[in-house]
N, C-alpha and C positions, 0 to 999 in steps of 0.2 A: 332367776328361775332356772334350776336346772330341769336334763334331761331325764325321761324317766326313762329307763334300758327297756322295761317290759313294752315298752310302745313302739321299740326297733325290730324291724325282721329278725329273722334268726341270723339270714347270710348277712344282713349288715353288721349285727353284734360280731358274727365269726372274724369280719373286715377289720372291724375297732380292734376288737382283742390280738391281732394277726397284726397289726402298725403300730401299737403300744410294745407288744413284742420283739419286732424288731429294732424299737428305742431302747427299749431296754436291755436287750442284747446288747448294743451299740455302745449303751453306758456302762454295761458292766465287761464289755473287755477296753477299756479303761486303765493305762497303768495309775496306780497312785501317783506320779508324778504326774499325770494327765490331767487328774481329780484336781491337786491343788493348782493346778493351769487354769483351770475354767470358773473355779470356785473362785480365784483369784484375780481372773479378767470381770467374772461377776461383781465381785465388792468395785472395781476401779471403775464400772461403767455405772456402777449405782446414785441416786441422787445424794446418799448420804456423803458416800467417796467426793462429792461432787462439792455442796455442802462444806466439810471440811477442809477439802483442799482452797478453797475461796478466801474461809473464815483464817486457815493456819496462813496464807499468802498473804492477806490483808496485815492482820496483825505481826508479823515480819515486815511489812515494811513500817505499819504505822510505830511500833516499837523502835527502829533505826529512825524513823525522820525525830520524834520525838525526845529522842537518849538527849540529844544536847541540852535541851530545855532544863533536864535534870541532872545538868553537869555530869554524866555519864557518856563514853565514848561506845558509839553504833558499835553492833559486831559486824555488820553490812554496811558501809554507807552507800548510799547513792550513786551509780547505777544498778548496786546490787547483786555488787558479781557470785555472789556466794547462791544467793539463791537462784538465778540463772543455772548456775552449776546444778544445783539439788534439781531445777526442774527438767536440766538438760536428761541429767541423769536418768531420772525419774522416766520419764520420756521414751531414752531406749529400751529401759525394762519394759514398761510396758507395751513396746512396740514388739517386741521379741516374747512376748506372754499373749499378744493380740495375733503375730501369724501362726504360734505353737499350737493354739484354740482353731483357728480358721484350718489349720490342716485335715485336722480329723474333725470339723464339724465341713469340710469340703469330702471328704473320704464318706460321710454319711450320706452326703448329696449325688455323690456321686452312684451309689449303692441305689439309691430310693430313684434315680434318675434310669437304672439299668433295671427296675422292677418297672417303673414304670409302663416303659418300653416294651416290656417281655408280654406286659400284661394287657397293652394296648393289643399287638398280635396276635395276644391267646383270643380279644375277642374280637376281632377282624376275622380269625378263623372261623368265630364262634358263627359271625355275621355270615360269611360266606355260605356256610353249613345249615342256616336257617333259611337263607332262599332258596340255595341248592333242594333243600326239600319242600319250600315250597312250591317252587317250580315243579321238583318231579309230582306233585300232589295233583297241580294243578292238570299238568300234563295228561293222569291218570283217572282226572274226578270225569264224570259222563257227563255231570251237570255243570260244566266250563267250558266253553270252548276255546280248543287248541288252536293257540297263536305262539309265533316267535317273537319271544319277548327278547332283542339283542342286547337292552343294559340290564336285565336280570341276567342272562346267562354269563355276562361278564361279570357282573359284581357276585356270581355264586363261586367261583372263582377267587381261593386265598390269594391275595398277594406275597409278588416277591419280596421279601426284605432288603436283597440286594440290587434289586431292580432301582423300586423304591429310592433308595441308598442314592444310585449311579443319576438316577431323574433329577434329584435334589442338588447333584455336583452342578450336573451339567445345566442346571436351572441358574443358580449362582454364581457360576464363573463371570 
């Protein structure tokens, strides 16, 4: 069952459409060598990739145990050093196609991790800014009585980011 969009707020659609965007950015500066990096780690992780390679390694070996039965000589015999070979191989390529993908899907992470961030703040300020007035409201309504509120007047109050930051070292160390 999918979603219906008409049943999203406006600012939530703006949100969707505003993180689709920046994927999409993301993918399209892209160099083509990039493209067939990922498209290519893609097929290698797939069940079919998976599937194949199983079925082509079985039948390599059962083809060599077998060849003598029909007086024919293995092209691999037993240990199988040939195919070892081909999987070693095999192996680095795709280890070397697996951190080429992980760098710039790490470059993305890292991006979405530094909006995050920005975005937490913008509404810590936002929060600050909402009791900051409602404290002064309250301050100012006839019909409240004026008390000092000490964790409102703090939490009306942005935080430091590098306070923040220095609290977190020295919380860790």
């Amino acid at each position: 069952m999918g979603i219906n969009h008409s049943d999203l707020p406006p600012h939530i659609e703006e949100t969707v459409r505003s993180v689709a965007e920046l994927q999409e950015t993301h993918d399209g500066e892209a160099t083509p060598f990039q493209r067939v990096i990922a498209r290519t780690t893609g097929f290698f992780g797939s069940p079919h990739f998976f599937a194949a390679l199983t079925i082509l390694v079985l039948l390599w070996i059962s083809l060599n145990i077998v060849a003598p039965s029909f007086h024919r000589v293995p092209f691999d015999k037993p240990p199988f050093v040939w195919l070892q070979g081909a999987i070693n191989l095999a192996v680095l390529y795709m280890t070397i196609l697996i951190f080429g993908s992980q760098q710039r899907d790490e470059k993305m992470a890292s991006h979405r991790e530094k909006l995050t961030l920005q975005l937490a703040m913008i509404n810590e300020q936002k929060s600050a800014k909402i009791i900051q007035l409602l404290e002064d409201l309250r301050r100012d309504s006839p019909f409240v009585r004026n008390r000092v509120d000490k964790k409102a007047n703090a939490m009306a109050k942005p935080a430091d980011a590098h306070a923040v930051s220095e609290a977190i070292k020295n919380i860790t160390k």
